[in-house]
C-alpha positions in Angstrom: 38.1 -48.1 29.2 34.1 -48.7 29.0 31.4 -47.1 27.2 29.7 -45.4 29.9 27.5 -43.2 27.9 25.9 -44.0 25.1 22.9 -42.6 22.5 21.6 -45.4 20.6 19.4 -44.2 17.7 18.2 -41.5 19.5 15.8 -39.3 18.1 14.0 -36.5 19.9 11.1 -34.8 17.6 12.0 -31.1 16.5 15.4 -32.1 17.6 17.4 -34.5 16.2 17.1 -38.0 14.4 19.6 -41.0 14.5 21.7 -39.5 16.6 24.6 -41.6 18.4 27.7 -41.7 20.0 29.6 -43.4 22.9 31.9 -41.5 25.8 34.0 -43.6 27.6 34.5 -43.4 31.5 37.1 -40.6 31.9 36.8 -38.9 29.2 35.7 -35.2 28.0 33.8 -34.1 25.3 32.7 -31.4 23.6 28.9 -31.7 21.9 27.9 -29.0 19.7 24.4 -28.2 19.2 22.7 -26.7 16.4 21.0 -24.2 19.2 21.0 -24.3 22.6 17.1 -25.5 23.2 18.7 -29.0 21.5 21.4 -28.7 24.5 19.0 -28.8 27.0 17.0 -31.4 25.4 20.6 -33.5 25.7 20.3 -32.7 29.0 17.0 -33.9 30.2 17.9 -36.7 27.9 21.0 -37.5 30.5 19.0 -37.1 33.9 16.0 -38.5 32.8 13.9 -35.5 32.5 12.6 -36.6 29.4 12.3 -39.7 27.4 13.8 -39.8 23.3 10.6 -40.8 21.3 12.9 -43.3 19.4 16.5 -45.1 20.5 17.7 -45.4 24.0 20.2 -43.5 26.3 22.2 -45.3 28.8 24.8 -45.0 31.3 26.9 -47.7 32.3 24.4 -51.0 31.3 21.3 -49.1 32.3 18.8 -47.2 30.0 17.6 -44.4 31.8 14.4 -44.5 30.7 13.4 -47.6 31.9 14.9 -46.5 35.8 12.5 -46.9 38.2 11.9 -44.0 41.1 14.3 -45.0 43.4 16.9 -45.8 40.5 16.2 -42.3 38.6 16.7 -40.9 42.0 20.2 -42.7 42.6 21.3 -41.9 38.6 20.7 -38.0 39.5 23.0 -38.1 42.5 25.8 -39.0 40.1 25.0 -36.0 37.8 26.1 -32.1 38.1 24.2 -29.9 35.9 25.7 -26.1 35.3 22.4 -24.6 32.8 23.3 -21.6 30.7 21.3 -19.1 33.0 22.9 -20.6 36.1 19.2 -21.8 36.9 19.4 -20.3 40.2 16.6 -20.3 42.8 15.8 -16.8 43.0 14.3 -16.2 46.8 17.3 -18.7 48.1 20.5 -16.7 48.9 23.8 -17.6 47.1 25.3 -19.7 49.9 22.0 -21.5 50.3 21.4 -22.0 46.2 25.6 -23.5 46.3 24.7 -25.5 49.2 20.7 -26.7 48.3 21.9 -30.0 46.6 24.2 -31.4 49.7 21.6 -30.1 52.5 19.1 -31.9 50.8 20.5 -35.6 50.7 23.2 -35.2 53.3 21.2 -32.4 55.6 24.1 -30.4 56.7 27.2 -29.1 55.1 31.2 -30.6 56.2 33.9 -28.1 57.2 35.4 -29.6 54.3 32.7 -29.1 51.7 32.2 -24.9 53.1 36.5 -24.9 52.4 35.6 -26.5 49.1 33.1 -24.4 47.9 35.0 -21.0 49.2 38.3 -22.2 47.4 36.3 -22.4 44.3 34.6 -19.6 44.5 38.4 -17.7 44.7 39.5 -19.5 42.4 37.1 -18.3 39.6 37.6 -15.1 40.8 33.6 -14.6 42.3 34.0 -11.4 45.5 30.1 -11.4 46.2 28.5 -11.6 49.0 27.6 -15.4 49.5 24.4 -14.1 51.7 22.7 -11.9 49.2 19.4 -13.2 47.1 20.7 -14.1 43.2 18.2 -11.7 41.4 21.4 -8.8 40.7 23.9 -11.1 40.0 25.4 -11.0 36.3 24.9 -13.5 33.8 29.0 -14.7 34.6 28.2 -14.8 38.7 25.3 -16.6 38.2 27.2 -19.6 35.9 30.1 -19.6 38.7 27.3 -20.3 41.7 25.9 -22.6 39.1 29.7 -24.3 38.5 30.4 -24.7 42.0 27.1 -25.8 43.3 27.3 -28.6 40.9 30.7 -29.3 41.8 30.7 -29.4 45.4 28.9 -32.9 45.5 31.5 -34.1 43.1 29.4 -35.9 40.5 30.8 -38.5 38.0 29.2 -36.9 35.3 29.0 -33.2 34.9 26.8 -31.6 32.1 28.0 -27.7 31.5 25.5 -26.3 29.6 26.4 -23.9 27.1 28.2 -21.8 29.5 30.9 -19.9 26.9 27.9 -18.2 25.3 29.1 -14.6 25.6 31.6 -15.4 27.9 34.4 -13.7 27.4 38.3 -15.2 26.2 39.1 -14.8 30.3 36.3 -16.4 31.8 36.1 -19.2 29.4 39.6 -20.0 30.2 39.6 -19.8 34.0 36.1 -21.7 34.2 37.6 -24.6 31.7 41.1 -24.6 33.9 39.0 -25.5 36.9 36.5 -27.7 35.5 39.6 -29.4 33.9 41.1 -30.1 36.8 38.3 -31.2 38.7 37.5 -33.8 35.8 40.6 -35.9 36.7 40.3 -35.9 40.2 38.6 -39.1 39.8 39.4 -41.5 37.0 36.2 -42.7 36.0 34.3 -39.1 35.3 32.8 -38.0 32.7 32.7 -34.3 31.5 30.3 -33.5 28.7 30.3 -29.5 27.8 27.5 -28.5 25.5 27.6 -25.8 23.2 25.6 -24.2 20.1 29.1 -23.5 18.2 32.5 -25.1 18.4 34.0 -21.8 18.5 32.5 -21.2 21.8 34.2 -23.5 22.9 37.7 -23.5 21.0 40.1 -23.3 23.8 38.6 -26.6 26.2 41.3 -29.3 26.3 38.7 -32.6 25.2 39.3 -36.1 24.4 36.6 -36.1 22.3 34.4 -33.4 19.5 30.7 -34.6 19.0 29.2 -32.7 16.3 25.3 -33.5 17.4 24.4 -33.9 13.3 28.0 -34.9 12.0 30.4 -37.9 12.8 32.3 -37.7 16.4 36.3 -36.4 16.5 39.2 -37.9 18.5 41.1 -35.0 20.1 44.4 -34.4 21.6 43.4 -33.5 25.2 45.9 -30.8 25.0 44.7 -29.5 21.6 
């Protein structure tokens, strides 16, 4: 398999310094944090958000901060973010917040894609109501609009973000069964989950442990 991620050198100032490593195409990984403001800086790292102040960060052949517009635009397409808070748009109602990423670059949603997004929504165990505004929701219903927002385009590179925090031993499991099955529904993803703790985390089946100031870990992927 290629390197289809890659931090060269990277260093982000009140961050990090040095820091690199390389995810092949279909893997997973797991990249603890020292705190979860240095997740999200991974993050806007990854879609381009922001720019390291030293090394480079590249998918595939292509540095991301040397994209132009319309490339930066293309790069995000292939990218689901699930933030930590769900990062919900509060006066949008659930079923619009799921659906905001398709309507806007396909303008309308398939039958296929409203099965899709239902299924998941059973499947991780969410019994809202998909037309009321976000602002009540829980912490755990807001990640799951998050999860299956993200998912319903189905990316080739999903960033969860620090979504075990507090989660309980329940949740964390059904959220990682279905993310883990999404991830090899196509053999060339890429499934980064970022976390502030490796315990947070201890149950996800990952090829690969990044330790954000240590040396990376091979894992089994059913470890």
């Amino acid at each position: 398999m290629s390197v289809e991620l890659s931090f060269r050198d990277v260093s982000y100032p009140g961050f990090f310094e040095g820091f690199s490593c390389e995810i092949q195409a279909g893997c997973s990984a797991l990249i603890v944090t020292s705190r979860e403001a240095e997740s999200s800086v991974l993050t806007r790292l990854i879609t381009g958000l922001s720019d390291p102040s030293h090394g480079s960060v590249l998918l595939g052949n292509q540095e991301i901060a040397k994209l132009s517009p319309d490339q930066l635009y293309d790069h995000r397409r292939q990218i689901g973010i699930v933030p930590s808070n769900g990062g919900l748009v509060s006066n949008l109602k659930v079923w619009e917040n799921i659906t905001l990423p398709i309507m806007y670059h396909s303008g309308g949603v398939t039958p296929e894609e409203e099965q899709a997004a239902h299924t998941y929504l059973a499947s991780l165990g969410y019994s809202g109501n998909v037309m009321a505004l976000p602002a009540h929701l829980s912490l755990h219903d807001k990640r799951i609009i998050a999860l299956v927002r993200a998912l319903l385009p189905r990316p080739r590179v999903m960033v969860y973000g620090n979504c075990f925090e507090g989660a309980s031993s329940l949740d964390i499991n059904i959220f990682s069964r279905l993310t883990t099955e999404f991830h090899a529904t196509r053999d060339d993803r890429i499934s980064l989950y970022l976390a502030s703790s490796a315990a947070a985390a201890a149950d996800l089946a990952v090829d690969t442990i990044i330790h954000v100031h240590e040396p990376a870990e091979t894992v089994s992927r059913n470890a």
